[in-house]
C-alpha positions in Angstrom: 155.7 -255.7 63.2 156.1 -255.2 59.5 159.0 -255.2 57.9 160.5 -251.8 57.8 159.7 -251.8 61.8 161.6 -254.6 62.6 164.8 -253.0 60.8 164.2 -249.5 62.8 163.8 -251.6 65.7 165.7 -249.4 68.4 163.0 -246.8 67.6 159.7 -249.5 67.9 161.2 -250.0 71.5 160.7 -247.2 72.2 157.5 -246.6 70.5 155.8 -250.1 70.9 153.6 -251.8 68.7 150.8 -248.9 68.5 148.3 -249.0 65.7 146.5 -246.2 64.9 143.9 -245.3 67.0 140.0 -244.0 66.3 141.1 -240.8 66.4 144.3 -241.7 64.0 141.9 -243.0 61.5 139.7 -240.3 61.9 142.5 -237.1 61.6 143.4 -239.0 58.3 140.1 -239.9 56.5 138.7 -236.2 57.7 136.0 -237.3 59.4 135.4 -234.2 61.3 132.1 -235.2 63.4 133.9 -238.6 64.8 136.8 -236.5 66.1 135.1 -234.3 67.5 133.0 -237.3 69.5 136.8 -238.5 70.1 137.9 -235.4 71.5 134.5 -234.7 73.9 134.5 -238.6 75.2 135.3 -238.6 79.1 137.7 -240.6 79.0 139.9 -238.7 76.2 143.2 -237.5 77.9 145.8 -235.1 76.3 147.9 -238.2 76.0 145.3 -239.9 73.3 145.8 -236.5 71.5 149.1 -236.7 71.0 149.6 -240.3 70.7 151.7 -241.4 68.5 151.4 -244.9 66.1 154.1 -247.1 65.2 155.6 -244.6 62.5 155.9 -241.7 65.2 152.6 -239.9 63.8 150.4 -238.1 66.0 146.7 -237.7 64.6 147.6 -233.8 63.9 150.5 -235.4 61.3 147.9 -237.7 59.9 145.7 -234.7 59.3 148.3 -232.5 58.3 149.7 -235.0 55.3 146.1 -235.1 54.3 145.2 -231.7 54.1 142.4 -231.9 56.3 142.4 -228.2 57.5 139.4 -228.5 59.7 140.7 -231.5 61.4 144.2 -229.6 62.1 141.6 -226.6 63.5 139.9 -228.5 65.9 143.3 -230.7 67.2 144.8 -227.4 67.9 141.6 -226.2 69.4 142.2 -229.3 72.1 145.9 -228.1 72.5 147.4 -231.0 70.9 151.6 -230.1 70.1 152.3 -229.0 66.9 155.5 -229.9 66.2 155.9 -233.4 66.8 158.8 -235.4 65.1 157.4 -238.9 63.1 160.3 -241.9 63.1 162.3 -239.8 59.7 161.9 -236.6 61.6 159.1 -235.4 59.6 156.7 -232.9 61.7 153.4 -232.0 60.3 154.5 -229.1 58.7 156.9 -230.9 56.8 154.4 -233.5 55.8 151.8 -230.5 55.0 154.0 -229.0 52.5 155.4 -231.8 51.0 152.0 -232.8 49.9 151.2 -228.8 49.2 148.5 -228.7 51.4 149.5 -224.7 51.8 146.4 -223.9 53.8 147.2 -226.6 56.4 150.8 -225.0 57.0 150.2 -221.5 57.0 147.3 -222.5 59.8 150.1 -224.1 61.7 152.7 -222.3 60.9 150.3 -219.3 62.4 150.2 -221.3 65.5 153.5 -222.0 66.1 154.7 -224.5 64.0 158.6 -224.4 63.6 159.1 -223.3 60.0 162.7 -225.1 59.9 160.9 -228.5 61.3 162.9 -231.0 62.9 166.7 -230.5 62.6 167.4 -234.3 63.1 166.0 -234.8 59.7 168.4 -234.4 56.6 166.3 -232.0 54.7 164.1 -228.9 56.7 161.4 -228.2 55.0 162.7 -225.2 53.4 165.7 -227.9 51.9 162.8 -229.9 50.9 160.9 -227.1 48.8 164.4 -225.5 47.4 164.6 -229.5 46.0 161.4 -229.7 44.4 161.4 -225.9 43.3 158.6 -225.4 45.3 158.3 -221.7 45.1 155.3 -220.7 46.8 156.4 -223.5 50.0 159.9 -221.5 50.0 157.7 -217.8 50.0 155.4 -219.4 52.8 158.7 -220.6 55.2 160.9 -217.5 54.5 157.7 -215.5 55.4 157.8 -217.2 58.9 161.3 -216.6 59.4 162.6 -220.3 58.5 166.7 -219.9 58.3 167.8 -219.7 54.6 171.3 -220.0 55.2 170.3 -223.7 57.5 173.2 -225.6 59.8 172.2 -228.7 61.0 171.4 -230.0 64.6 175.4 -230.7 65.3 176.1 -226.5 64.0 178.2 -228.1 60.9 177.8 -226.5 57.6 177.2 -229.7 54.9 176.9 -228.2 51.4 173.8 -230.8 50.2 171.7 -229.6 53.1 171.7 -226.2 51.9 168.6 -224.9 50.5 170.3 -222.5 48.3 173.1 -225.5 47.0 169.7 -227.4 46.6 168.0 -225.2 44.1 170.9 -224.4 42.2 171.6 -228.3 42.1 168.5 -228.7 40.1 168.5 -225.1 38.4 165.4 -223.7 39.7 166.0 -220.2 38.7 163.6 -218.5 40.3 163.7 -220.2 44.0 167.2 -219.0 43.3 166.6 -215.8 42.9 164.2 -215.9 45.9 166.2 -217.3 48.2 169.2 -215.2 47.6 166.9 -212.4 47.8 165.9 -213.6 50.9 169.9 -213.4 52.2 171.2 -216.7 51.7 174.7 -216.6 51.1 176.1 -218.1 48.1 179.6 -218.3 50.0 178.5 -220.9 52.3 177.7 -223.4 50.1 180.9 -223.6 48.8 182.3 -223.8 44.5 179.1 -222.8 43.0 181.2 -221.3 40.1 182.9 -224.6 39.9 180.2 -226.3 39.8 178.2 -224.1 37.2 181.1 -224.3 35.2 181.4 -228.4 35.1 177.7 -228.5 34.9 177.7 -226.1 31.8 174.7 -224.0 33.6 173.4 -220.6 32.3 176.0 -217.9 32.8 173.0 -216.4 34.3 173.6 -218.0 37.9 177.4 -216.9 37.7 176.1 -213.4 37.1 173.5 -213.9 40.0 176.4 -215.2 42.8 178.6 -212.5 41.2 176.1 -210.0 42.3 175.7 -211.2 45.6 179.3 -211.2 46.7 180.0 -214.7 45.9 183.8 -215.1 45.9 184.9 -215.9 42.1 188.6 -216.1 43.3 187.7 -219.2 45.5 189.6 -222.2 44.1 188.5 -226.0 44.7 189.9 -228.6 46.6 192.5 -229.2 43.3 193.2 -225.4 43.8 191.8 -225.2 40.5 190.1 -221.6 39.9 186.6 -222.4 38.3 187.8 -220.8 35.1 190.2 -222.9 34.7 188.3 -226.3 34.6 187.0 -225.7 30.7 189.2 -225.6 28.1 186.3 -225.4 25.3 184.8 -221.8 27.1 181.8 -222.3 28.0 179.5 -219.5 28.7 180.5 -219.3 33.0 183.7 -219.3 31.8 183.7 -216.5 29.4 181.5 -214.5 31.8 183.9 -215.5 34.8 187.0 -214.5 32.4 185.8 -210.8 32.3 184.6 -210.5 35.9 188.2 -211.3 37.2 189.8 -208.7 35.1 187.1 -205.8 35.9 186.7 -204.5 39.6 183.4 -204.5 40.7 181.5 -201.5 40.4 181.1 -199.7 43.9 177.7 -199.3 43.7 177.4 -202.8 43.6 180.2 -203.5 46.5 178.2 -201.1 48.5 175.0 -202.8 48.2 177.3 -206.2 49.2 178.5 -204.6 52.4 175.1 -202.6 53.5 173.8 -206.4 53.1 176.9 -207.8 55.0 176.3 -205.7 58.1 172.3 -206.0 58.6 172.5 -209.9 57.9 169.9 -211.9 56.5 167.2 -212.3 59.5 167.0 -207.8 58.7 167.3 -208.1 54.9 163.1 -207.9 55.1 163.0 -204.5 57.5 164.8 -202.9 54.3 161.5 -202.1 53.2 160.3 -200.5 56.7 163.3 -197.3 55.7 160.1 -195.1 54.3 162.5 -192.1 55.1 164.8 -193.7 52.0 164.0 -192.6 48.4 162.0 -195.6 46.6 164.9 -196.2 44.1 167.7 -196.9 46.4 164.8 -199.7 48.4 164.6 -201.0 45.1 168.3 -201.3 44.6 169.0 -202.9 47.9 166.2 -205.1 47.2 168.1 -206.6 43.8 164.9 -205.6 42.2 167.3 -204.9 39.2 167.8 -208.6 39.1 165.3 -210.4 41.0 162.3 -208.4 40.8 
């Protein structure tokens, strides 16, 4: 064992020294005419498919991480499992988008793949892409129904884990936008106000939370109101400052509740209401501020 297997120990018991195999080496250097020898061999079993190596990968992971899209075809075709957990949780999806191979996890998404991976890894792959800004991953996932407003395994809300807390972290406007779009609820995630404030961000994502029912009268664990950790008044808090003196317009409290009461996995069928005039779609779409 190397190194990093004797410190994760526990889990090599488990696993046992296994090196990978032909068809390891094969999945991950996309040699499709060995596999496919592999596969039709007599003695290949549905447990040589699926076995894993000494970091928990199955030759589908291997081919996945690789983007070898023909390899993941013909694995699939031999009914190998597609979601599969490697030693840090990682399934092949994961390992597919975090390499962008967007081909590969479409194809296995498309075949059952679950878009919100393994939940006894710190970041889903929807956390992972809101991290990197990764829009077109985060379009891909929320297309297959991966969960924008995420718990983790244990049901308990933790603010880092949040795809939407994850974006905003590293001010990816747009995957922002998307996401919010998408339903994910900016009061989950707890003192983004705060936190836009301290970080002097663009008064642009106060505006944005504002407009999606984020609670601005929401004070911190120093009971501070977020408006009331600048003294210089920066941007968030002259914009904050204004929104806590004027109501909300009802329009705008409308759109909050009609949003409110379909919840996010319905927020899509919005545009399914053909018997609804195109500009009030468009409104409950935030196409005013999302496009």
């Amino acid at each position: 064992m190397n190194p990093m297997q004797v410190l994760l120990h526990p889990v090599f018991d488990q696993l046992g020294d296994v090196e990978d195999s032909d068809l390891h080496k094969a999945a991950r250097d996309g040699n499709l005419d060995q596999m496919r020898s592999l596969l039709l061999a007599p003695h290949c079993t549905p447990l040589d498919i699926n076995l894993k190596n000494c970091m928990g990968q199955t030759p589908l992971a291997q081919a996945a991480a690789g983007g070898n899209l023909e390899c993941v075809k013909l694995l699939l075709e031999h009914n190998c499992i597609t979601s599969t957990s490697d030693i840090k949780a990682q399934t092949p999806l994961f390992l597919a988008l975090r390499n962008q191979h967007f081909d590969v996890a479409r194809f296995l998404l498309i075949h059952g793949a679950n878009p919100d991976g393994d939940l006894a890894n710190a970041a889903t792959p929807l956390c992972h892409a809101a991290w990197h800004g990764d829009l077109e991953a985060i379009k891909l996932l929320l297309e297959f129904g991966a969960d924008v407003n995420l718990k983790n395994q244990n049901d308990i809300k933790i603010d880092y884990q949040r795809p939407l807390s994850l974006a905003f972290a590293y001010q990816h406007l747009e995957c922002v936008k998307l996401l919010l779009k998408s339903g994910a609820d900016p009061n989950l995630s707890g003192y983004f106000c705060h936190r836009a404030v301290r970080k002097k961000y663009s008064s642009i994502y106060v505006h944005l939370f504002y407009q999606f029912g984020i609670n601005i009268f929401q004070k911190d664990k120093s009971l501070m109101f977020a408006w009331e950790l600048d003294n210089d008044q920066n941007e968030c808090v002259k914009l904050l400052n204004i929104l806590k003196e004027t109501p909300r317009q009802l329009k705008a409290s409308c759109r909050i509740c009609i949003w409110k009461h379909i919840g996010w996995q319905r927020i899509k069928k919005i545009n399914e209401l053909v018997m609804l005039p195109k500009f009030l779609i468009s409104y409950l779409n935030y196409d005013d501020l999302c496009g």
